[in-house]
C-alpha positions in Angstrom: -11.7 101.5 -103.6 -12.9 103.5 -106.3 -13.6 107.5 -106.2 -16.9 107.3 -108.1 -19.8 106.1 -105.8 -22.8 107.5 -105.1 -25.8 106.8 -102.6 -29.1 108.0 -103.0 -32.3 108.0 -101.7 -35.2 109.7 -103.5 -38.6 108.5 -105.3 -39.0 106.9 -108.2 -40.0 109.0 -110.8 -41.5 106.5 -113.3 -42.3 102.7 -113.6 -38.6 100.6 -114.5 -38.9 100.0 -117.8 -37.4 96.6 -118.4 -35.7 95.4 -121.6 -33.1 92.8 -122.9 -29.9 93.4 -125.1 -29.7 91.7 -128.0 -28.0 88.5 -126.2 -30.7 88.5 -123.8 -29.0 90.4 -120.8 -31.7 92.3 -118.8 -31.5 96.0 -118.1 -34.4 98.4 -116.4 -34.3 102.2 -116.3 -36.2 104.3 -113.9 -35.9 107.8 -112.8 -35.4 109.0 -109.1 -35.9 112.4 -107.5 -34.1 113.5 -104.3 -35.1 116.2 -102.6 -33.0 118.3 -100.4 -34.9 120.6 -97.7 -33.5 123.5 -96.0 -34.2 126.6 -93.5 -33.0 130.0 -94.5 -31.6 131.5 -91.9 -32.5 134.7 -93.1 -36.5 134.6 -94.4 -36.9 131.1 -91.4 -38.8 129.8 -94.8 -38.4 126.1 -95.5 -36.7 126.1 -99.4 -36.5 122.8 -101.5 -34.4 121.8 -104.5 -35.3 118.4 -106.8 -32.8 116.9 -108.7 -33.5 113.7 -111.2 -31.2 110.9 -112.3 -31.7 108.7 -114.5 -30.5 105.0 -112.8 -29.6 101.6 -114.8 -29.8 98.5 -113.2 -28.5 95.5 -115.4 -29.0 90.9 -114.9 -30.8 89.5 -112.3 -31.3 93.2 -109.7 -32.6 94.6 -113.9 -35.5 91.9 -113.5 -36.1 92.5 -109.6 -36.3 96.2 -110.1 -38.8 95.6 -112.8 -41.1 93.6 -110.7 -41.0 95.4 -107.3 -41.1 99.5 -108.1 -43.0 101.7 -109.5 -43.9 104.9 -110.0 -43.6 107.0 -106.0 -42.2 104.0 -104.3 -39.4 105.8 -102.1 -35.4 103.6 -102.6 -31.8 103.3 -101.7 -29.6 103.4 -104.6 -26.0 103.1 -104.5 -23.5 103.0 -107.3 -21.5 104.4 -109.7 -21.7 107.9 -111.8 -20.9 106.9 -115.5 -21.3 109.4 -118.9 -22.9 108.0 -122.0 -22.4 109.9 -125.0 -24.4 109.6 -128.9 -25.6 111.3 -131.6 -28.8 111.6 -132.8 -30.7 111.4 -136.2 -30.4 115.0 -136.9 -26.2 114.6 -135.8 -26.9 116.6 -132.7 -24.3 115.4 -129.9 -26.1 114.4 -126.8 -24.6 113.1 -123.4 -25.9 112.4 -120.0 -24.6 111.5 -116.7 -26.7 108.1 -115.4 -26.7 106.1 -111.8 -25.5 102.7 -112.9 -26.6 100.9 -109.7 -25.3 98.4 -107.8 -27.7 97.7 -105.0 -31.7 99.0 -104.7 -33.5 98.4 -101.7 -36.8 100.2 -100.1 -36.6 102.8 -97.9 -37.7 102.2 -94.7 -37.5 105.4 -93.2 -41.8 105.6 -93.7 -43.2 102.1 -95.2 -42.3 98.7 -94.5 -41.4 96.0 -97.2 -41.8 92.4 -97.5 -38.6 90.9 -98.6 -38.7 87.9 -100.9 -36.1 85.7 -102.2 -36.1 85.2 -105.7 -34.1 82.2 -106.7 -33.2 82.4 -110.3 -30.5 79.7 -110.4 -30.2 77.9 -114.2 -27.6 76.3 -115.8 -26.6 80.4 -116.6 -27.4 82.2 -113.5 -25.2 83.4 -111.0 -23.9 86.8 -110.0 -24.1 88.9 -113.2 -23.1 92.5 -112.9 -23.0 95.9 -115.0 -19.9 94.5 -117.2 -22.9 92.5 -119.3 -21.4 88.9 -118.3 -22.6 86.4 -116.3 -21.1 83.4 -114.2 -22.4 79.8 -114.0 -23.9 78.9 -110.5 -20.9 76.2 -109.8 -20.1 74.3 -106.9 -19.4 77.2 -103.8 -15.9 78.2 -102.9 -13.5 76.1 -100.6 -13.6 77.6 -97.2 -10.4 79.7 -96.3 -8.4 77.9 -93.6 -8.7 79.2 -89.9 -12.7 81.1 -91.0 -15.0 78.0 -90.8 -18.5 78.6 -91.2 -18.3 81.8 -93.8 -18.0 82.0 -97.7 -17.7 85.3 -99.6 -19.8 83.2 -102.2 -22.5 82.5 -99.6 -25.6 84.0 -100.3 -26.8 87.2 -97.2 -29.8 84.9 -96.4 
């Protein structure tokens, strides 16, 4: 198990903005405020602090992210912390510290959602994940002996 996972759940700051690399993998970016809320004990005032990330989703959750948030909706997001690093026109250095996700899912804590299955199965679709590959929906795994009834390939509904 990895040391570097994070779970967060804040509103999105601005609408996913949806784009493919060059050989066609999808990525969306959005922003996300949390919020954390707290008493003084000293004045009994109610303080706040905001802090904003910036999250990258990438294949198949990319496109789903596009098409269900926007701009307020309140999420779960769970994942990874990861630095990027360039330079910019003018050879300033510039580095941030992004959310690459690995799941997103409404917050239920005060709205409901409607879930619905998007089945995006090709000839190239599978599970495709932040490493930028993808692999081919093939026939599903053999069933481990003595667990009938359950795949680790099976789909959660």
């Amino acid at each position: 198990m990895s040391g570097n996972t994070v779970s967060m759940v804040g509103n999105v700051t601005r609408d996913p903005e949806l784009r493919f690399t060059p050989s066609g993998q999808p990525n969306a970016s959005f922003g996300l405020a949390v919020n954390r809320r707290w008493q003084n004990r000293q004045t009994s005032e109610w303080e706040e602090q905001v802090s904003f990330f910036d999250v990258v989703c990438w294949g198949d959750m990319a496109e789903n992210v596009g098409e269900s948030l926007q701009k307020g909706t309140r999420v779960v997001v769970s994942g990874r912390l990861q630095q990027r690093s360039w330079e910019t026109q003018s050879g300033e250095k510039r580095s941030k510290v992004e959310i690459v996700a690995d799941e997103v899912g409404p917050s239920l804590r005060w709205a409901t959602a409607q879930i619905t299955k998007v089945d995006r199965r090709g000839p190239d679709s599978g599970q495709s994940g932040q490493s930028g590959g993808s692999s081919s929906a093939a026939a599903p795994a053999p069933q481990p002996a003595g667990d009938p009834g359950y795949s680790h390939d099976e789909e959660p509904f």
